[in-house]
C-alpha positions in Angstrom: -28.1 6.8 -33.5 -28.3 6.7 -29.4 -25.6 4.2 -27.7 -26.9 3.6 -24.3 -23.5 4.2 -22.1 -23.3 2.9 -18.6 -19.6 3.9 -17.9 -18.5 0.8 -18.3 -16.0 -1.0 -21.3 -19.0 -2.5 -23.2 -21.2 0.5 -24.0 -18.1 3.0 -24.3 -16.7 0.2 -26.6 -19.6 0.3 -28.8 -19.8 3.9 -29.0 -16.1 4.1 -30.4 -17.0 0.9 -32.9 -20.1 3.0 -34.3 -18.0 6.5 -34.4 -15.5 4.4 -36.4 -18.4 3.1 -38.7 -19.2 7.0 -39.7 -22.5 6.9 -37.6 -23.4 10.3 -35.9 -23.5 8.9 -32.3 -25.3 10.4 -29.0 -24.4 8.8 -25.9 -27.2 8.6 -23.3 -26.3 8.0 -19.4 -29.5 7.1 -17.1 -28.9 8.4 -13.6 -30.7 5.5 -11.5 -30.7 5.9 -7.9 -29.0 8.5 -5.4 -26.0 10.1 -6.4 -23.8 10.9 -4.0 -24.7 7.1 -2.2 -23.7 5.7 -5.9 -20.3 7.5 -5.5 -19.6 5.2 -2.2 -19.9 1.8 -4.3 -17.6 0.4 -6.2 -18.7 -2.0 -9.5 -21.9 -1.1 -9.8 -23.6 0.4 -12.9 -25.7 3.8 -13.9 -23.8 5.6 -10.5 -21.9 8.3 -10.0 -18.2 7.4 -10.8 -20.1 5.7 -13.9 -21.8 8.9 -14.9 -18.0 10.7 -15.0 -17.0 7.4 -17.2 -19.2 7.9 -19.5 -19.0 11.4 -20.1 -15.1 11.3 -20.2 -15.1 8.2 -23.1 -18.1 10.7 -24.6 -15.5 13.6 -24.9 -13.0 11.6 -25.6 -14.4 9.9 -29.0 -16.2 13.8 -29.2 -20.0 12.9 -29.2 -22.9 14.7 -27.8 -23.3 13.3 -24.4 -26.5 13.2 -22.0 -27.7 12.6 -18.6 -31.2 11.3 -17.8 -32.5 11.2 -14.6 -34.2 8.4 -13.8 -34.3 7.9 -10.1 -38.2 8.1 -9.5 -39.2 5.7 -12.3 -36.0 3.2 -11.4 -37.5 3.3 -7.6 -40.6 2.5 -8.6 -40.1 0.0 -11.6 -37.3 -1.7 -10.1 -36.6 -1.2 -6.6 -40.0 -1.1 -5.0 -40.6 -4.2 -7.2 -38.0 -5.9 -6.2 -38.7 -5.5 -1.9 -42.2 -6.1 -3.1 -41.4 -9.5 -5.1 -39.4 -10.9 -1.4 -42.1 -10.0 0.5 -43.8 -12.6 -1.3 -41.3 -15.1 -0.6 -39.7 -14.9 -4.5 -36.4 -14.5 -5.5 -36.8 -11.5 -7.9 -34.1 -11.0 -11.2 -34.4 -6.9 -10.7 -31.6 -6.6 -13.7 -34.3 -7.9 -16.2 -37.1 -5.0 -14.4 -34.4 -2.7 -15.5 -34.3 -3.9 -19.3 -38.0 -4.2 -19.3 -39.1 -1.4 -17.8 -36.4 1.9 -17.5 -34.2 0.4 -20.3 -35.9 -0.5 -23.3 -39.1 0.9 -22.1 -38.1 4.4 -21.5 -34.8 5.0 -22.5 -36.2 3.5 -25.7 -38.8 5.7 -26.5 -36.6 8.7 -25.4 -34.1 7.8 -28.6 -37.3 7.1 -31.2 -37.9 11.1 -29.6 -34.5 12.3 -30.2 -35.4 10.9 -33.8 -32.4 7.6 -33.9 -32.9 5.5 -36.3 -32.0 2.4 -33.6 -30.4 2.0 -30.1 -27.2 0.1 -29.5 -26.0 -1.3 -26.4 -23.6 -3.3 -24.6 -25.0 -6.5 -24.2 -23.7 -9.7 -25.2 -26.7 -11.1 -26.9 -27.1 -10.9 -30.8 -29.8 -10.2 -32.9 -30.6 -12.1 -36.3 -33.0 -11.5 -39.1 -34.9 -13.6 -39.5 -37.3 -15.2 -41.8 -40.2 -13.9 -39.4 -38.3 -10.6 -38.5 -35.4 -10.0 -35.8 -34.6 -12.8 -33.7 -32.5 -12.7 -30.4 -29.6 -15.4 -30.0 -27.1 -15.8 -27.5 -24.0 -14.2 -27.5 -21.3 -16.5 -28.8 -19.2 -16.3 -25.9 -21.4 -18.7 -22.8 -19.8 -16.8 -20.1 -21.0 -13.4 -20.9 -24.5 -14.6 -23.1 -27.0 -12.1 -21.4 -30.1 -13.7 -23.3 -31.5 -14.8 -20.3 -31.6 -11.2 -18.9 -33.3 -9.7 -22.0 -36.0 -12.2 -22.4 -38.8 -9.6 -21.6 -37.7 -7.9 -25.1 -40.5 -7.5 -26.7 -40.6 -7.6 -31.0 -40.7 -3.9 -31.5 -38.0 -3.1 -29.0 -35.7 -5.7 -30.8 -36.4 -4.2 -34.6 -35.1 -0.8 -32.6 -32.3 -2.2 -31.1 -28.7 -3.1 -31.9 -26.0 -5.0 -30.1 -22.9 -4.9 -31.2 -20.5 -7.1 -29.0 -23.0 -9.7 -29.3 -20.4 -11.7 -31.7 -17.2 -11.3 -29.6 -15.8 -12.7 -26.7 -15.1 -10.5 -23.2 -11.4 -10.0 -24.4 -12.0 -8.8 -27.5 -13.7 -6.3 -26.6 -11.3 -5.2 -24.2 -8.5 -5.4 -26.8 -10.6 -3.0 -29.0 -11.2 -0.5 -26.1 -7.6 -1.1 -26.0 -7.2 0.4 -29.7 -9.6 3.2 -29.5 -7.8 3.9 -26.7 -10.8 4.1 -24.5 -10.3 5.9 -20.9 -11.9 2.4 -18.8 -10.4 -0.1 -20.9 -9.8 -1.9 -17.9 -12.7 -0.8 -15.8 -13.9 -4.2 -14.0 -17.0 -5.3 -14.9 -20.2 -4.1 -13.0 -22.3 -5.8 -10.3 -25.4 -7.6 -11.7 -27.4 -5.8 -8.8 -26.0 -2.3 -8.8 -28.3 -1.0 -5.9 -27.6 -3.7 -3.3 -24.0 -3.2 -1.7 -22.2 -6.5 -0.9 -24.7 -8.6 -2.0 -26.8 -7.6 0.8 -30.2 -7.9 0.2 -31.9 -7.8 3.0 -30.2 -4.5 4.6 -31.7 -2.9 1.0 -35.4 -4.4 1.7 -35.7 -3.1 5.6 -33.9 0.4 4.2 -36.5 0.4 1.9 -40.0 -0.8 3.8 -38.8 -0.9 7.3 -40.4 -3.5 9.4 -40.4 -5.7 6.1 -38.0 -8.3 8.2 -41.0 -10.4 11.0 -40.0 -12.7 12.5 -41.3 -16.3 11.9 -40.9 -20.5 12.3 -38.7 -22.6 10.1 -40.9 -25.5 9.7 -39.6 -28.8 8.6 -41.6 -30.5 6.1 -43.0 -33.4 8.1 -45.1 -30.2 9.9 -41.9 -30.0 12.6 -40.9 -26.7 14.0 -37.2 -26.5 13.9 -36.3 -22.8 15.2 -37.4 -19.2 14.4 -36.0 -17.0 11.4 -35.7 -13.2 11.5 -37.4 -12.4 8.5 -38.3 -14.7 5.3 -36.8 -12.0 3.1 -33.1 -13.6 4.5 -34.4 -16.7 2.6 -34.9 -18.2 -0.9 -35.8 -22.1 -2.6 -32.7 -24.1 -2.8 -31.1 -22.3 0.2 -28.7 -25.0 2.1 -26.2 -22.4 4.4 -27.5 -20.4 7.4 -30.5 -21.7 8.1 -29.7 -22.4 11.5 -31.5 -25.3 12.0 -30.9 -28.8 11.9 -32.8 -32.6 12.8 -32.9 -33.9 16.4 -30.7 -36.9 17.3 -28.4 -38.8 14.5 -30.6 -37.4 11.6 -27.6 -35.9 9.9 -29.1 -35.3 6.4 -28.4 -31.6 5.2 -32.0 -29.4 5.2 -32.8 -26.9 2.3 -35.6 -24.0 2.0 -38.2 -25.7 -0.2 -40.7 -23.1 -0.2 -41.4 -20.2 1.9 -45.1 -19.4 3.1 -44.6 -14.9 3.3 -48.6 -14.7 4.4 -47.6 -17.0 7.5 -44.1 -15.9 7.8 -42.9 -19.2 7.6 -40.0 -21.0 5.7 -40.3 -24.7 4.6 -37.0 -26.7 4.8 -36.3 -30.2 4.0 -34.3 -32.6 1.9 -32.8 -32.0 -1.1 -34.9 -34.5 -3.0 -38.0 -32.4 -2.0 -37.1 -29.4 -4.1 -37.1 -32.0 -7.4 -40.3 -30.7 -9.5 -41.0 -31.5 -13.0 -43.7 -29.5 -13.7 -44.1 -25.7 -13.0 -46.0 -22.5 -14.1 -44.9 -19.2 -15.5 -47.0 -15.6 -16.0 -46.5 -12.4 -18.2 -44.9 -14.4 -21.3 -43.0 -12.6 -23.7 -42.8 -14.5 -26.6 -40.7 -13.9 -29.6 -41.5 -16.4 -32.0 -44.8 -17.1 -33.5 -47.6 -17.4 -31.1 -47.2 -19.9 -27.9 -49.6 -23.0 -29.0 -51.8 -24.6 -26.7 -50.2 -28.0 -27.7 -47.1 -26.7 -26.6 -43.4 -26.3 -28.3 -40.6 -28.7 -27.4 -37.2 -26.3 -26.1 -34.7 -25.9 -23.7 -35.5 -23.9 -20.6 -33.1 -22.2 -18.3 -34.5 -21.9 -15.1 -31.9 -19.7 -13.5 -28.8 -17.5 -15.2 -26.4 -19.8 -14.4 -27.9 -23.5 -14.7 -28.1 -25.3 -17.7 -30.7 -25.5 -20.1 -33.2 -28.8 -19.6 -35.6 -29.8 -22.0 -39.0 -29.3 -21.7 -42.8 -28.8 -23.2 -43.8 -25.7 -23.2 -47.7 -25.2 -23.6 -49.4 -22.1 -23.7 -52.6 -21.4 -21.6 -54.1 -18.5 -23.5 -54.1 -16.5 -21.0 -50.5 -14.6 -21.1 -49.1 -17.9 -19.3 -48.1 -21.3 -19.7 -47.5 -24.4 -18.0 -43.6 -25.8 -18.3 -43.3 -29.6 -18.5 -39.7 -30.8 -17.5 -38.4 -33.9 -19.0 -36.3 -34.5 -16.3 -37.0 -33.2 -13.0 -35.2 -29.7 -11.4 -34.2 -28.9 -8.1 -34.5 -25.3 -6.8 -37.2 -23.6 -9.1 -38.1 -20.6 -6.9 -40.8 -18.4 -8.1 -39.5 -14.6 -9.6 -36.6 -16.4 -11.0 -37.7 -16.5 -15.2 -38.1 -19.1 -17.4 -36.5 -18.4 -20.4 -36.6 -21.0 -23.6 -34.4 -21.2 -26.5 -34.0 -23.1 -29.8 -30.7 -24.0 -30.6 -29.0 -20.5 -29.6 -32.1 -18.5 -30.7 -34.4 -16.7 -27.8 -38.0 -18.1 -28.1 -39.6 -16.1 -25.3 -39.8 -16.4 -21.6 -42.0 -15.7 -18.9 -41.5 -15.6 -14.6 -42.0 -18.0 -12.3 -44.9 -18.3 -10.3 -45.4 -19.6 -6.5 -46.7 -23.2 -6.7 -49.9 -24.1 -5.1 -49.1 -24.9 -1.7 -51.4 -28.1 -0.5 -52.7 -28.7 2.2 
């Protein structure tokens, strides 16, 4: 069987569980963007330092070890998608670009190749038979559930895929890298984003398409224009700090981004009430239940990784999309974000956001 290993505790953990178990293991490492730039960041995953990791927990639990190179495809699934998605004034998830494209896409068919029999990783998600076949639920532990990310699994990559730590918690896991005596038993966990240093988007998006940063207004809802930005790409819906802006006179009411208009260059701010919507549209489903009706299914959505599920219709549309009905209206849906709905803990599918119509 392949273990995909990052260099990190979770995959190198589930390597040494599955050695334990009597399987003949093969690590795999995917090589994902420059590396002798990777070597300069700390916490980030699928870099240089990460590479040495993995092939040092590889050699130590004495499995056949390999490096893919990946940069080319990574650029082009990921990164370029990612610049491309806020250029369009959307606030892109690249992590789940990775899982759906290089990930389980690739590195996927790569292991089916090398002839596995199924592909374990480190993700804290689990996967359940089913009376329909293998269903995704959340890990047990909230605070490191990844379903969200891996919504864009489709049926065939989940019958090929195992994951492991999806019944423990964070320090259990630890505690058994502990015990297998595991080289980064107390590597800190990785960066969500592992090409963007510091969090810094926007130095990523003008390395990668210079010129990508115009200049535009910040234009208050009422048609007011409040000041000039430097570049919608420093922006995204639900936005309150550095905008830079404020009312005239006494109006001391806070202003959020409620939308941001890339063709014009312009970003929309506001009130917070005027980011409430209870209604919005998503595109490219992945479903993993039986088919999306067009009378819709009743579920709980997440809207973003860390917000709460809400409930909500969700109706179908025939077309590879649907239309999401909130029950109680959300502020701060921003379009590239995904929409992922669940039943009880089990994954029913998910699909992105799209930009709303913008009237008028």
């Amino acid at each position: 069987m392949v273990v995909a290993m990052s260099g990190g505790v979770d995959s190198s953990t589930v390597a040494a569980m599955l050695v334990e178990e009597g399987y003949d293991v093969v690590g795999i490492t995917l090589q994902l963007y420059d590396h002798g730039q990777a070597l300069k960041k700390k916490g980030a995953c699928c870099a240089g330092q990460d590479i040495y990791d993995a092939k040092s927990v590889a050699e130590r639990l004495n499995i056949p070890h390999y490096v893919l190179n990946y940069e080319s495809r990574f650029k082009e699934s990921v990164m370029d998608d990612f610049v491309k998605s806020y250029l369009a004034g959307e606030t892109p998830i690249p992590c789940v670009r990775c899982n759906q494209t290089v990930k389980f896409h690739d590195l996927l068919k790569t292991a089916r190749e090398l002839g596995a029999e199924w592909m374990a990783t480190g993700h804290y998600v689990r996967r359940i038979e089913g009376a329909g076949g293998a269903e995704m639920h959340q890990g047990i532990d909230p605070s490191k559930d990844q379903s969200y990310f891996l919504f864009a699994t489709t049926r065939e990559q989940l019958d090929f895929l195992r994951f492991p730590l999806g019944g423990l918690k964070k320090e259990e896991t630890r505690a058994l890298a502990q015990k297998y005596g595991i080289p980064v038993a107390d590597k800190p966990d990785s960066q969500d984003i592992c090409f963007v240093p510091n969090g810094d988007y926007a130095s990523v998006i003008e390395r990668l398409k210079p010129g990508a940063a115009d200049p535009g207004e910040i234009v208050h809802a009422d048609g007011r224009v409040l000041g000039a930005h430097k570049g919608v790409i420093h922006y995204t819906v639900g936005q309150r700090k550095g905008l830079g802006v404020s009312l005239p006179g006494d109006q001391n009411d806070p202003l959020y981004v409620l939308r941001i208009e890339p063709e014009a260059r312009r970003v929309i701010v506001g009130p917070k009430e005027a980011l409430l919507r209870n209604e919005l549209t998503v595109h490219d489903i992945n479903w993993l239940d039986a088919d999306l009706p067009p009378e819709g299914v009743e579920a709980m959505v997440k809207l973003r990784s860390a917000q709460a599920p809400v409930a909500a219709m969700v109706l179908g549309n025939g077309k590879g999309g649907a239309r999401v009905r909130l029950h109680e209206p959300v502020a701060g849906i921003a379009a590239g974000q995904a929409c992922v709905a669940y039943r009880g803990s089990r994954v029913l599918g998910g699909g992105w956001i799209a930009r709303p119509e913008v009237v008028g």
